[in-house]
C-alpha positions in Angstrom: 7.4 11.9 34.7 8.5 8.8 36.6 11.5 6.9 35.5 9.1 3.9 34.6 7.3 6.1 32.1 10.3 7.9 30.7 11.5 4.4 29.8 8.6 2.6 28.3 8.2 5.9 26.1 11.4 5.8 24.8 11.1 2.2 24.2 8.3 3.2 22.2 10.4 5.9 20.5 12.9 3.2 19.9 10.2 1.2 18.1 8.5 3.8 15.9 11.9 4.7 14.7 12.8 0.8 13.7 9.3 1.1 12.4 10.0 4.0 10.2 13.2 2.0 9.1 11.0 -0.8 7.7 8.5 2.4 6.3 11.3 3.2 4.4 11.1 0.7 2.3 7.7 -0.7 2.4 4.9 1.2 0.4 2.4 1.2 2.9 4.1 2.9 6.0 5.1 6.5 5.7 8.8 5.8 7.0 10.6 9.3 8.1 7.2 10.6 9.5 7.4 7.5 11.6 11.2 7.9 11.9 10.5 11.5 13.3 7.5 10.5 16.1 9.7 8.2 17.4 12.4 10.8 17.9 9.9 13.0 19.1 8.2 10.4 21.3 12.1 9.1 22.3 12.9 13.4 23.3 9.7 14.2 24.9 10.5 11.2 27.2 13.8 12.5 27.9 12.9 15.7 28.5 14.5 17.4 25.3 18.0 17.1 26.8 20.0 14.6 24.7 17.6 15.7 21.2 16.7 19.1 20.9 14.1 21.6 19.4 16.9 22.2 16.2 17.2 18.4 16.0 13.8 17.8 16.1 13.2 20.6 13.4 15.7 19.2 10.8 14.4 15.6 11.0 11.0 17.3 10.8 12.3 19.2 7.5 13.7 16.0 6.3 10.5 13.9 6.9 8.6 16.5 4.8 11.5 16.5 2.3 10.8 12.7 1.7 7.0 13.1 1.5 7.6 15.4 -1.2 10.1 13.6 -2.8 7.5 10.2 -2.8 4.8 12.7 -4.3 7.1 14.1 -7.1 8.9 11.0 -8.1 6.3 8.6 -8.2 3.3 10.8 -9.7 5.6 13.3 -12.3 7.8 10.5 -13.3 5.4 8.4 -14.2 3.0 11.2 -15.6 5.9 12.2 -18.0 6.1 8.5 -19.1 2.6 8.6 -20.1 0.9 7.1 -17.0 -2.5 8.5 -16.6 -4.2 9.7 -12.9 -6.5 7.0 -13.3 -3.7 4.2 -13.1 -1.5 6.1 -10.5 -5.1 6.2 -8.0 -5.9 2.5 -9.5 -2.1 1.4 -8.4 -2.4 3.2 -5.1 -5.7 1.8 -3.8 -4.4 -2.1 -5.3 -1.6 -1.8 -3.4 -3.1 -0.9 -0.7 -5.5 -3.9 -0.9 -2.5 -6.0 -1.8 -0.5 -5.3 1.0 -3.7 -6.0 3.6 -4.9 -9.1 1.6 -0.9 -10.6 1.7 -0.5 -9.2 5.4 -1.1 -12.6 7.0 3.2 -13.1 5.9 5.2 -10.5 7.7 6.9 -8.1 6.4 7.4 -9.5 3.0 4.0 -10.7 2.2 2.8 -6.9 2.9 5.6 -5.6 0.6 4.9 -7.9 -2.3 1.1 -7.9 -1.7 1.7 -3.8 -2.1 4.0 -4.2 -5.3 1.8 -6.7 -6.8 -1.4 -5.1 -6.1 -0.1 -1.7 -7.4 1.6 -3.0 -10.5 -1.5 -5.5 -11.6 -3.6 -2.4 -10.8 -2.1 0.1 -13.2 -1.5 -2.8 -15.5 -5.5 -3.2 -16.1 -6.4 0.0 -16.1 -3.4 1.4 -18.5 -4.7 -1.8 -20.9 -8.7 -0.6 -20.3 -7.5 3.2 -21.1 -5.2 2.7 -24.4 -5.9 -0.5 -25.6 -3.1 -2.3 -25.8 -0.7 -4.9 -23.5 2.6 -2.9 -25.1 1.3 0.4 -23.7 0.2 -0.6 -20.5 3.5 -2.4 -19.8 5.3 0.9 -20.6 3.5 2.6 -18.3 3.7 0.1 -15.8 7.6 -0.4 -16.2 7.9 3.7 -15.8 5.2 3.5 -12.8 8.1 0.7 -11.2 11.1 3.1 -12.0 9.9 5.8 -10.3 8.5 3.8 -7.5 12.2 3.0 -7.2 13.8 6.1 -7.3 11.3 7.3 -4.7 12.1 4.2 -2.2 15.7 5.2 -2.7 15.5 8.3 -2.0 13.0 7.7 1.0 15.3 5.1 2.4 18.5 7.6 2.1 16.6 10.1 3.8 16.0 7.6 6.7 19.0 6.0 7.2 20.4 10.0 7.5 17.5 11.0 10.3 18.4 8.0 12.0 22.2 8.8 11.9 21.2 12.1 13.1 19.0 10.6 15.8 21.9 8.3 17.3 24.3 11.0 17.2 21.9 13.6 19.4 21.2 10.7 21.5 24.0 8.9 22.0 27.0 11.4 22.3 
């Protein structure tokens, strides 16, 4: 690989990585997947001296780790609260079409175009399923809790394969 390609590709391993940062925290991008083919992009480019197979297998481990986390906080927790299958899909396919329709502001305008879409989403559907506003906002204020425990725990996750990522590469 020539020394021109080794750099632009871990320039792009840089980005994907700053990219999974912001994925962290943003609904739409999966975060530590991104986090992990940027360290994976970054290695390949280095030839797999400074980051390793093992390295690249625990930030691999930890990626799936905060998949399943998303998955498990966000649909149980808000099952157990009540939240039917309907409104999680309705809040998932609104916040996605939140996100896109607010895109045109970056960064922020996708994030609140996502939480917006999602919550409004579940909102009308919980009210269309039981009923009643009171109902629907419980299920919509246990939908957001989870959310948040999630994003947390997403975010922790990150910040630790990025801490992991800087100590393979840089020391």
């Amino acid at each position: 690989m020539t020394e021109s390609a080794s750099v632009a590709l871990q320039a792009l391993g840089y980005a994907l990585v700053v990219l999974g940062l912001i994925g962290a925290v943003l609904p739409v991008l999966p975060g530590p997947i991104l986090i992990w083919l940027g360290v994976l992009v970054w290695a390949w480019a280095d030839g797999f001296v400074e980051v390793n197979w093992w390295a690249l297998g625990i930030l691999g481990l930890l990626a799936a780790a905060a998949w399943a986390s998303d998955l498990f906080f966000t649909a149980s927790l808000s099952r157990r609260a009540g939240v039917s299958w309907r409104a999680i899909g309705g809040a998932l396919v609104c916040g996605l079409l939140g996100g896109i329709f607010l895109s045109g502001v970056p960064v922020l305008g996708t994030l609140f175009g996502a939480l917006i879409g999602a919550l409004a989403g579940m909102l009308v559907i919980e009210r269309s399923i039981k009923g009643e506003w009171g109902a629907a906002w419980r299920a919509v204020r246990a939908y957001a809790l989870a959310t948040a425990v999630s994003t947390g725990f997403e975010l922790v996750i990150a910040l630790l394969m990025v801490g992991i990522f800087l100590w393979q590469a840089l020391l």
